[in-house]
TIKE-720897 format. One record per residue (C-alpha): residue in three letters; y, z, x; chain. Coordinates in pm, 1 decimal, padded with zeros to 6 digits. Example, Ala and Ser with C-alpha at 12.3 -4.5 7.8 and 13.67 -1.06 7.14 Angstrom:
2
ROLUM type        v        w        u mol
ROLUM  ALA -00450.0  00780.0  01230.0   A
ROLUM  SER -00106.0  00714.0  01367.0   A
//
This chain:
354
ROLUM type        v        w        u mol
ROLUM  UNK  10718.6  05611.2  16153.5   A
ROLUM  UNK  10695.5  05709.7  16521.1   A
ROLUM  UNK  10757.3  06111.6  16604.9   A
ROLUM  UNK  11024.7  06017.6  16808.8   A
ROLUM  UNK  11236.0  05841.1  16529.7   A
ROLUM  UNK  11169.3  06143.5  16290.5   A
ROLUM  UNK  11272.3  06389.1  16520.1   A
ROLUM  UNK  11589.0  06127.5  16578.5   A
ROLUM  UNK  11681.1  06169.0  16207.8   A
ROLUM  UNK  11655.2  06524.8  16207.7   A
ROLUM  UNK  11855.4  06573.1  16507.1   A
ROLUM  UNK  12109.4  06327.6  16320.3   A
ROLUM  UNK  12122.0  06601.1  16029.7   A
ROLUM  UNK  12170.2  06876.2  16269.0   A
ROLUM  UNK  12495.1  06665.2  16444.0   A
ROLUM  UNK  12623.4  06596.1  16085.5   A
ROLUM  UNK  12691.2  06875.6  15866.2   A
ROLUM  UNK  12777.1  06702.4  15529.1   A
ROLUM  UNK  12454.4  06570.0  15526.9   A
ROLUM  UNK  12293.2  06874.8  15620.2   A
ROLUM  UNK  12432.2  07045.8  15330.3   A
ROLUM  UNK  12325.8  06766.1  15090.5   A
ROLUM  UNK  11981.5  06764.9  15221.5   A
ROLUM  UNK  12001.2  07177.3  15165.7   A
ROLUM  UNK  12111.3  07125.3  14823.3   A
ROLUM  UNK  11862.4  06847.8  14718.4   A
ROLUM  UNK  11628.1  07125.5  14854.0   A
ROLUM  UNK  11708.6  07350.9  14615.1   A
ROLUM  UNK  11725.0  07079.2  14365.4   A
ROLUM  UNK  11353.2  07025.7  14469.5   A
ROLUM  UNK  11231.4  07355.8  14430.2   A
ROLUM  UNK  11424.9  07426.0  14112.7   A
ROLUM  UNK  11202.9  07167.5  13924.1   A
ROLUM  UNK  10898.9  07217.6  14078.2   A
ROLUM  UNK  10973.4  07582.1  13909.3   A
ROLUM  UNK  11085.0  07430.5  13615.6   A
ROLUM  UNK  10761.5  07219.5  13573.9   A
ROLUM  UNK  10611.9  07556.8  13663.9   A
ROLUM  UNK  10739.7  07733.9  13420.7   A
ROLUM  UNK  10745.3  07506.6  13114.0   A
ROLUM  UNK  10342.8  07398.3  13209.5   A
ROLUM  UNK  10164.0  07658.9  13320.2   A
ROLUM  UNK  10339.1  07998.6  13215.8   A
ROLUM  UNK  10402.9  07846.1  12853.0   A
ROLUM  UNK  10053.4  07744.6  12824.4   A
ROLUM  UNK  09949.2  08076.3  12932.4   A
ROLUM  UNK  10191.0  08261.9  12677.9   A
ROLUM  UNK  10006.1  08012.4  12393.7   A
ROLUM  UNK  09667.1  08225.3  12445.6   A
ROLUM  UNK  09870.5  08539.2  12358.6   A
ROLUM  UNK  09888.0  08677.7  11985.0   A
ROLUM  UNK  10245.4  08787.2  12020.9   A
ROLUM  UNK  10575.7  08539.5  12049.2   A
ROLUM  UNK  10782.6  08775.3  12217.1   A
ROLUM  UNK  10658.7  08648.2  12553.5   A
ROLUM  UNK  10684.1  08271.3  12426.1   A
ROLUM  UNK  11090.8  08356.2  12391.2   A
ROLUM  UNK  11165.4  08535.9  12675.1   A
ROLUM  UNK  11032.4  08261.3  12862.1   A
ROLUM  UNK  11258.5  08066.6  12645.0   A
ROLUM  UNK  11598.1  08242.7  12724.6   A
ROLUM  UNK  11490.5  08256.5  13097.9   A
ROLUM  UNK  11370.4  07935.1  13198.9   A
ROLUM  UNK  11688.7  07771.2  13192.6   A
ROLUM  UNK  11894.4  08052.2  13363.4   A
ROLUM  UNK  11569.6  08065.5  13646.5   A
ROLUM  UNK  11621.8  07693.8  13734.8   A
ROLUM  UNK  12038.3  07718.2  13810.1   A
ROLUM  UNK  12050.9  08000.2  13987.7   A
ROLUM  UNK  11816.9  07848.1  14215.2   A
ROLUM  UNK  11996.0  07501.4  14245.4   A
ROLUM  UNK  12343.3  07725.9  14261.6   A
ROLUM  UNK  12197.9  07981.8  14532.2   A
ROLUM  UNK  12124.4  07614.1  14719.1   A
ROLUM  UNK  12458.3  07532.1  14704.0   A
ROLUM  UNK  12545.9  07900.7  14805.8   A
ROLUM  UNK  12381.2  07864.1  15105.3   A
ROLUM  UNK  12505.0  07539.4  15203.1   A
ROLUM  UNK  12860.6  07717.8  15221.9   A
ROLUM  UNK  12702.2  07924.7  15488.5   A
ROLUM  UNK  12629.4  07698.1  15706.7   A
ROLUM  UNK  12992.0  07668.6  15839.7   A
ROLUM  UNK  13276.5  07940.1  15782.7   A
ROLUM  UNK  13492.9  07780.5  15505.6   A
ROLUM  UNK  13854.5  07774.7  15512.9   A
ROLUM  UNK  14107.8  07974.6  15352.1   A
ROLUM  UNK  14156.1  07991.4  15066.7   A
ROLUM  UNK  13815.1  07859.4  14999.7   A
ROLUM  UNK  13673.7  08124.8  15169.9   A
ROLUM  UNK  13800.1  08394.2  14920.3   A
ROLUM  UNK  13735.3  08158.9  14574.4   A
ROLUM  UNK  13391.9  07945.9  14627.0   A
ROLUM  UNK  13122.5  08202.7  14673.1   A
ROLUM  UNK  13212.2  08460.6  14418.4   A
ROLUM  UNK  13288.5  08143.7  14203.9   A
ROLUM  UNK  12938.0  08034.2  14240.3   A
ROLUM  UNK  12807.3  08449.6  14181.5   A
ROLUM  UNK  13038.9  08458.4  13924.4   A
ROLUM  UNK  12860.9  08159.0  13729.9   A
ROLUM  UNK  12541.1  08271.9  13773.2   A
ROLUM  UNK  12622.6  08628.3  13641.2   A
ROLUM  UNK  12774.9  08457.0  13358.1   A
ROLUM  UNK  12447.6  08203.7  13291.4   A
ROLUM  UNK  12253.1  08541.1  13299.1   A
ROLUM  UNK  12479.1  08709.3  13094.6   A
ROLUM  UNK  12495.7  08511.8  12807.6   A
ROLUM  UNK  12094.7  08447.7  12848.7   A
ROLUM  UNK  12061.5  08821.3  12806.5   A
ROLUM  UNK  12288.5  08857.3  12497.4   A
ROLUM  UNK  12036.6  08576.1  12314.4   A
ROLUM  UNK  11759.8  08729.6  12399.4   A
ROLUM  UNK  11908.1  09085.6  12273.0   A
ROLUM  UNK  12016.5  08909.7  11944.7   A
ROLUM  UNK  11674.9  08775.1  11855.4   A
ROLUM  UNK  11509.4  09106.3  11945.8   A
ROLUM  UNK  11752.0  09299.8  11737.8   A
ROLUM  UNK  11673.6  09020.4  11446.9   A
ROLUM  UNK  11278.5  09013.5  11552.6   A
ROLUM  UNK  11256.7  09434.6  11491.3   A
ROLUM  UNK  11506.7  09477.6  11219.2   A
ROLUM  UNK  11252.6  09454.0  10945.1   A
ROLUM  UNK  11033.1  09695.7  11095.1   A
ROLUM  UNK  11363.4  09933.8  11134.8   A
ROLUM  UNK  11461.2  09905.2  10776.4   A
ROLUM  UNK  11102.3  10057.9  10632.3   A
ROLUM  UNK  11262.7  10439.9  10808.6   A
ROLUM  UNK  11537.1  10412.6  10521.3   A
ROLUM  UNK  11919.1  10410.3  10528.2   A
ROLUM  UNK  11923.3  10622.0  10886.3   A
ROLUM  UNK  11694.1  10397.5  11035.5   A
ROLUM  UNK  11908.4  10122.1  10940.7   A
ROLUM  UNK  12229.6  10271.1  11021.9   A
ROLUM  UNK  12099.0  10385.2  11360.8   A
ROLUM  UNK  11993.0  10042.2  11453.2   A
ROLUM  UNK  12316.1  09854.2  11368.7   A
ROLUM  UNK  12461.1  10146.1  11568.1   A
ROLUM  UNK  12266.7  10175.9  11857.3   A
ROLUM  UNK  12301.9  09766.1  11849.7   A
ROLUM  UNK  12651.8  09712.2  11899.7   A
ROLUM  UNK  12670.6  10006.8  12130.7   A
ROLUM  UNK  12401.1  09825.1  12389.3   A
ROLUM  UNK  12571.9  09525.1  12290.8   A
ROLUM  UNK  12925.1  09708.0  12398.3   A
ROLUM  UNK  12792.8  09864.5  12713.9   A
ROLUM  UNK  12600.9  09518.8  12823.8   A
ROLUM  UNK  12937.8  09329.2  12798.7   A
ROLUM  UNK  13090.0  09609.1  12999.2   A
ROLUM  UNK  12794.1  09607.2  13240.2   A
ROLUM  UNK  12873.1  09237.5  13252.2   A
ROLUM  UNK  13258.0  09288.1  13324.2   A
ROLUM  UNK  13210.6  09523.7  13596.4   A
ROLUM  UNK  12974.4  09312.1  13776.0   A
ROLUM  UNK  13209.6  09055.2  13721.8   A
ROLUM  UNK  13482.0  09254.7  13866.5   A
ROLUM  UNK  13292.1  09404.9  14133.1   A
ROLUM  UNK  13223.2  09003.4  14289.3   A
ROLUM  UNK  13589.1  08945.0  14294.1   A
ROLUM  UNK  13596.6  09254.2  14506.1   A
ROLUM  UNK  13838.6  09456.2  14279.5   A
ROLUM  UNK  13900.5  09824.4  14302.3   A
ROLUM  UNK  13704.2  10006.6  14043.4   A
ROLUM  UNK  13819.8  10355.8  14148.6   A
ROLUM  UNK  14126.5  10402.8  13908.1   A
ROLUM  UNK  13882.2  10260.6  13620.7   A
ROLUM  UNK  13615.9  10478.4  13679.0   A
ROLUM  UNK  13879.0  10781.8  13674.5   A
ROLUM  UNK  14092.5  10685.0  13330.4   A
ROLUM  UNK  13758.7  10657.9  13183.5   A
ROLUM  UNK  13603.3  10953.9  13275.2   A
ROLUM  UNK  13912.0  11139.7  13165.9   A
ROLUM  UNK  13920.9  10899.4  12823.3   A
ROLUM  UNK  13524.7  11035.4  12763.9   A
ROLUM  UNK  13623.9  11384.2  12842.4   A
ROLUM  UNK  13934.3  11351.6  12521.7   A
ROLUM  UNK  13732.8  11186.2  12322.9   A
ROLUM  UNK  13434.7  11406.9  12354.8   A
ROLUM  UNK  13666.3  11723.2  12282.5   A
ROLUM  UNK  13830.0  11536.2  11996.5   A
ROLUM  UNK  13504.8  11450.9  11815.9   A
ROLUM  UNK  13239.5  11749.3  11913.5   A
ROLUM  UNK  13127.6  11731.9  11511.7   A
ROLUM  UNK  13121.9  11400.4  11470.7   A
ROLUM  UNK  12924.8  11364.6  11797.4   A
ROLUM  UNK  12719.5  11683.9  11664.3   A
ROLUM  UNK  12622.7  11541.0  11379.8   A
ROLUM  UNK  12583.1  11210.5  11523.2   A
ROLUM  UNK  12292.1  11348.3  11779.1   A
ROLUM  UNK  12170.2  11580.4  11483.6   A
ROLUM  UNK  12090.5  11239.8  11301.9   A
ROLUM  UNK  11904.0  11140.1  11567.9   A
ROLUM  UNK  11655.4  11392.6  11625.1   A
ROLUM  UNK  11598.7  11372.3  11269.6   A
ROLUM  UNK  11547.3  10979.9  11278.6   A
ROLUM  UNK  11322.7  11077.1  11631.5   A
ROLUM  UNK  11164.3  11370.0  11484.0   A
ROLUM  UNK  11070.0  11213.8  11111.2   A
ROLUM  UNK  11101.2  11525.3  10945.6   A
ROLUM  UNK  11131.5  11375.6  10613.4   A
ROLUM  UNK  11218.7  11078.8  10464.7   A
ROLUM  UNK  11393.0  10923.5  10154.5   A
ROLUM  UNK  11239.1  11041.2  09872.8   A
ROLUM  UNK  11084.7  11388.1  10013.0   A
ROLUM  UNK  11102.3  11696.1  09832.3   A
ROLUM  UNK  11220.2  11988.7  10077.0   A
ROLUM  UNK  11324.4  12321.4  10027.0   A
ROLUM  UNK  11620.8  12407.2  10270.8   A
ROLUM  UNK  11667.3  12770.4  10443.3   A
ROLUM  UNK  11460.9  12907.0  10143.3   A
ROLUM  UNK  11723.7  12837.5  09930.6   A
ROLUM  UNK  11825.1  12458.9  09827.3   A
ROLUM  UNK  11561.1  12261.4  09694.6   A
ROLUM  UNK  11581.0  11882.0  09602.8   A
ROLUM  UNK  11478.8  11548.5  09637.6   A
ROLUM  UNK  11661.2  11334.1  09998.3   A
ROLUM  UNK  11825.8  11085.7  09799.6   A
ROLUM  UNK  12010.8  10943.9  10141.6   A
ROLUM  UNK  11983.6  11010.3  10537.2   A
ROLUM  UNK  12315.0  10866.7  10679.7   A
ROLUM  UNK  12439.5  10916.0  11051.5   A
ROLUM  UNK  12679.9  11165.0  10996.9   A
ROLUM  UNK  12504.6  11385.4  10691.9   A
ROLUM  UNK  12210.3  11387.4  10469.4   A
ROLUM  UNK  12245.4  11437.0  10045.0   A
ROLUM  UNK  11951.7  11587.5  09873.2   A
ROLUM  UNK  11965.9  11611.7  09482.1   A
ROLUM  UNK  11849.4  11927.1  09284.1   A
ROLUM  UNK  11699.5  11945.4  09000.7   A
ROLUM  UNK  12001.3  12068.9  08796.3   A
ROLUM  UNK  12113.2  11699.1  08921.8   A
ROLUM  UNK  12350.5  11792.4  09174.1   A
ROLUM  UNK  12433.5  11649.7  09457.2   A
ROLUM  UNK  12421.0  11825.8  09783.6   A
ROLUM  UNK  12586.6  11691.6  10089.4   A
ROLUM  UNK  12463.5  11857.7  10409.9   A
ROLUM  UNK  12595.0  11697.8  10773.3   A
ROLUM  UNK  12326.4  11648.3  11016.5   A
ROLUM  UNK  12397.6  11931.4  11280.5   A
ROLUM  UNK  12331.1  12175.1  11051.7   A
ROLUM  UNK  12032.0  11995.4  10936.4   A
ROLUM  UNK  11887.6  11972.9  11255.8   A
ROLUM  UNK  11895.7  12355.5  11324.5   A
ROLUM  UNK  11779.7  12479.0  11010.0   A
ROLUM  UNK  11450.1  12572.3  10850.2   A
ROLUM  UNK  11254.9  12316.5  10591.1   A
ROLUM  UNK  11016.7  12309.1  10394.1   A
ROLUM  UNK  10891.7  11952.6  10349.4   A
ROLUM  UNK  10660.8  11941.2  10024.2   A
ROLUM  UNK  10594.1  11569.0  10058.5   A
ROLUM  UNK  10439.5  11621.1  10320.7   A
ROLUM  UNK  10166.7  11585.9  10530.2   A
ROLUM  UNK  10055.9  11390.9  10191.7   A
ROLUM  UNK  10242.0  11361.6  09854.6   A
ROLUM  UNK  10019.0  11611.7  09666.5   A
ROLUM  UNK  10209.3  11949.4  09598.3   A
ROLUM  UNK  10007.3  12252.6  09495.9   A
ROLUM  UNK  10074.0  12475.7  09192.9   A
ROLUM  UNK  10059.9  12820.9  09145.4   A
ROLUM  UNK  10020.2  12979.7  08807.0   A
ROLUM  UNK  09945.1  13383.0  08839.5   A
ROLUM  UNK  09774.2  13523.1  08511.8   A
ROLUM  UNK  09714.7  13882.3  08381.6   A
ROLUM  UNK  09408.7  13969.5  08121.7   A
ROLUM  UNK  09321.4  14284.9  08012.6   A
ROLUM  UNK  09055.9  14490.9  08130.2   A
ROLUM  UNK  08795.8  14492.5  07974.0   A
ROLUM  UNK  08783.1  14125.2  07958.2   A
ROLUM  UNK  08502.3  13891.7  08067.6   A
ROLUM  UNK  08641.3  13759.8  08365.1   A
ROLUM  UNK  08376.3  13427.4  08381.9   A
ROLUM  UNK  08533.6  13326.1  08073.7   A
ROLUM  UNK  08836.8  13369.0  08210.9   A
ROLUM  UNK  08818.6  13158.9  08503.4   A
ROLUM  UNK  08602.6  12884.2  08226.8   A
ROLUM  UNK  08902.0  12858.6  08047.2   A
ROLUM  UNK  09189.9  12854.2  08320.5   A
ROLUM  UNK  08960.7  12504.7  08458.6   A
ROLUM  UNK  08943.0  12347.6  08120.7   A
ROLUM  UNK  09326.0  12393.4  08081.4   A
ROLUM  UNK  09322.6  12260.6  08419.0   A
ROLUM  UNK  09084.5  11976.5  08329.4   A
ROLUM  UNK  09303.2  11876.6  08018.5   A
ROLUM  UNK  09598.6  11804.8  08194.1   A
ROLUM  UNK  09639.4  11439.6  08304.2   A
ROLUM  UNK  09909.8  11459.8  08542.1   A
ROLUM  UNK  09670.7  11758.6  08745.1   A
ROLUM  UNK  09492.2  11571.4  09050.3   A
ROLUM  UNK  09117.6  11556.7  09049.6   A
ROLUM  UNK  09095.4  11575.0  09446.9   A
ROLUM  UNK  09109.2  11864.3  09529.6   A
ROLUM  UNK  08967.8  11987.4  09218.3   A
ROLUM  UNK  09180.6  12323.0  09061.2   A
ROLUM  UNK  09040.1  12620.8  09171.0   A
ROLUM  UNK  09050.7  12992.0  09012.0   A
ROLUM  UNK  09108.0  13287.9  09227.4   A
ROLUM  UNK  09079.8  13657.6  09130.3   A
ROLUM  UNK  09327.6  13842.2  09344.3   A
ROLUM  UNK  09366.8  14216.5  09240.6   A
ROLUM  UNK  09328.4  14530.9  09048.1   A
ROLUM  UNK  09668.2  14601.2  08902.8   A
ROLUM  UNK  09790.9  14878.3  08693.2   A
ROLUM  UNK  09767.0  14711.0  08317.8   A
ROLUM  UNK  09593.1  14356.1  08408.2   A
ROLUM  UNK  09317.6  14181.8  08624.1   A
ROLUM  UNK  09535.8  13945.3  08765.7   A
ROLUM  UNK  09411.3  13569.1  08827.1   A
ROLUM  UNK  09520.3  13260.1  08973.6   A
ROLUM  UNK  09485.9  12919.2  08924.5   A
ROLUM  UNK  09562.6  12655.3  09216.8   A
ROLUM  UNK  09550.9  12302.0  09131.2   A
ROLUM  UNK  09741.0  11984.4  09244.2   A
ROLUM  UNK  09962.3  11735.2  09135.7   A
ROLUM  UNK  10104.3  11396.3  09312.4   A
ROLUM  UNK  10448.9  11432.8  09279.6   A
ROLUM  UNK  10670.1  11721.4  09381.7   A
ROLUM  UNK  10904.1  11636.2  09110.0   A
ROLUM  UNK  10646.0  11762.8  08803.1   A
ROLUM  UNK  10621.3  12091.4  08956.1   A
ROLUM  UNK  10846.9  12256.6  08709.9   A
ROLUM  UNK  10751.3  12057.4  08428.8   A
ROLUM  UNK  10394.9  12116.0  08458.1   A
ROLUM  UNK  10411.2  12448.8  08512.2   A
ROLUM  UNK  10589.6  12484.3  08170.9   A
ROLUM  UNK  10295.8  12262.1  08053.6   A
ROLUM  UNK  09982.2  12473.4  08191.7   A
ROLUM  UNK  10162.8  12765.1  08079.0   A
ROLUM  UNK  10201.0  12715.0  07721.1   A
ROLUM  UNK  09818.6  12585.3  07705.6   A
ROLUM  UNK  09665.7  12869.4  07890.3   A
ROLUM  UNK  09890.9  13105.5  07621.9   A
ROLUM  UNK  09686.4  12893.1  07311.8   A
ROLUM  UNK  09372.4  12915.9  07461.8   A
ROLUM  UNK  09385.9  13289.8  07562.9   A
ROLUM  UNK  09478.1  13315.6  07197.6   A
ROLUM  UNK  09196.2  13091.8  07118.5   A
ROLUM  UNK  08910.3  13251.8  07256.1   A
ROLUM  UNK  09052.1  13603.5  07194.3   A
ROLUM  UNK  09165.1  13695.9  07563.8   A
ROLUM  UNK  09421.7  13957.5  07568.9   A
ROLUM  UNK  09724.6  13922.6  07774.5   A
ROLUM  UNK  09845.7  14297.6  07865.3   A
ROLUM  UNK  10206.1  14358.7  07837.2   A
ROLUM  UNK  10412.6  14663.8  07943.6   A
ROLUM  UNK  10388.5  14943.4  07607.2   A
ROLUM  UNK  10535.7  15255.8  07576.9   A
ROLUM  UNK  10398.0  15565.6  07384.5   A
ROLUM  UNK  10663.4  15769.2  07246.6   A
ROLUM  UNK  10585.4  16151.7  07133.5   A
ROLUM  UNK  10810.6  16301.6  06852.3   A
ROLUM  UNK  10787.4  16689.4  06898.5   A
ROLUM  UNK  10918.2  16860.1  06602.8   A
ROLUM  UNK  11138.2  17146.9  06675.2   A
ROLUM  UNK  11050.6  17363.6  06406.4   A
ROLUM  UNK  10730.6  17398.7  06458.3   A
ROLUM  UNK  10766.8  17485.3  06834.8   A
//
């Protein structure tokens, strides 16, 4: 074809608009596929070499919404090429914005869903606060998207937002009045899902004063049960700003303290021979680190002693402290090691003969 005829058929499409605007949107139309080919080809053949299939479904929930907003911004700009006509004026182009938010919208809200469902297990391993955070924080990102989504949606139509904006910042400022504890110990439960202070099944000692095993972290409180079996219900702010003493951790192990008194006098090698063997006996006493005795002072009646040793659980504590205790009694008695106790000499003076 001659220059002269093709620069006759552009000039045609310049003279005619309708057919400028078709060839605009078969433009589009053109480079919509080419990045759909793209896309489905080359970027999905490059997400194959990864280990991961996150990237495989994000390119999933955006190639779709990708290839119509660029066919739909085609047809966008063929409105521009000649002022439209009330009322179309007012209706077509935030129609056309208004359909793509809504194709990106929806997009986003299946891509949320599958990566709420793709990290739930993971979620569920930090107990019942992990899970009750996540279906929390879920629907709230899930609320404030579709709200997002409305005021964009609003703001194309050109409505005021003003008034909105103002009831809602005086709605916030209520509510936040209204529910300062709930909110308190809302945000309390988070630091401690952030922080991972302890988890279910820890053994902590609260203030000093309650000790117990977490039997449940919720939202709005955590419950800890004693060893008397009660059950202690204790809401997250205060949780958050107090003291504990987390004896589950770093590792499970908990160490045991039993002091011991001998008289003086006694042969304190033995004494530390025998407090291991007791030591050694025990089954439910951990090997690593291996019990240890320590000599610690002088005291008025007794050398006093100490013997350290381990055990896995928290729980046992008591129990095998009542344990050691009885068998370092029987073999003190055993091997003739005198355990001082407090005595009292009492002098009878007989008047008569002072």
């Amino acid at each position: 074809m001659p220059f002269t005829e093709l620069t006759n058929h552009f000039q045609f499409l310049n003279e005619n608009l309708f057919f400028k605007q078709l060839a605009l949107i078969a433009t589009y139309g053109l480079i919509a596929k080419i990045a759909d080919i793209f896309i489905d080809r080359v970027l999905r053949r490059l997400a194959g070499y990864t280990d991961i299939d996150i990237d495989d479904k994000l390119i999933d929930f955006a190639h779709t919404p990708f290839c119509w907003t660029i066919f739909l911004l085609g047809l966008q700009h063929s409105m521009l090429l000649q002022p439209l006509q009330p009322p179309w004026d007012t209706v077509l182009p935030p129609g056309l914005k208004s359909i793509i938010l809504l194709i990106w919208f929806f997009s986003f809200i299946r891509a949320f869903n599958w990566l709420a469902d793709h990290f739930h297990s993971q979620v569920m391993s930090r107990g019942k606060i992990g899970k009750d955070l996540f279906l929390l924080l879920k629907n709230v990102l899930r609320v404030v998207t579709i709200l997002a989504g409305l005021l964009w949606l609003l703001a194309i139509w050109h409505v005021d937002l003003t008034p909105l904006f103002a009831s809602a910042g005086i709605a916030g400022i209520a509510v936040a009045l209204a529910a300062k504890d709930t909110l308190a110990n809302f945000f309390g439960g988070i630091s401690i899902f952030a922080d991972n202070t302890f988890k279910v099944g820890d053994y902590i000692i609260l203030d000093n004063t309650e000790r117990g095993e977490v039997v449940e972290i919720g939202i709005r409180s955590t419950r800890i049960k004693t060893r008397d079996d009660v059950l202690i219900t204790i809401p997250n702010s205060i949780l958050a700003n107090s003291k504990i003493v987390n004896e589950s951790a770093p590792v499970p192990s908990f160490r045991i303290r039993i002091p011991v008194g001998v008289a003086y006098g006694s042969d304190v090698d033995k004494v530390e021979e025998v407090l291991l063997r007791v030591a050694d006996q025990n089954e439910n006493v951990a090997k690593e680190p291996p019990p240890r005795v320590r000599m610690r002072a002088f005291a008025d009646s007794s050398l006093n002693f100490e013997l350290l040793l381990w055990v896995d659980d928290p729980r046992v504590k008591g129990l095998e402290t009542h344990h050691l205790l009885k068998s370092i009694y029987r073999a003190f008695a055993e091997e003739n090691i005198t355990i001082p106790f407090p005595q009292r000499d009492l002098h009878i003076i007989n008047q008569r003969e002072a």
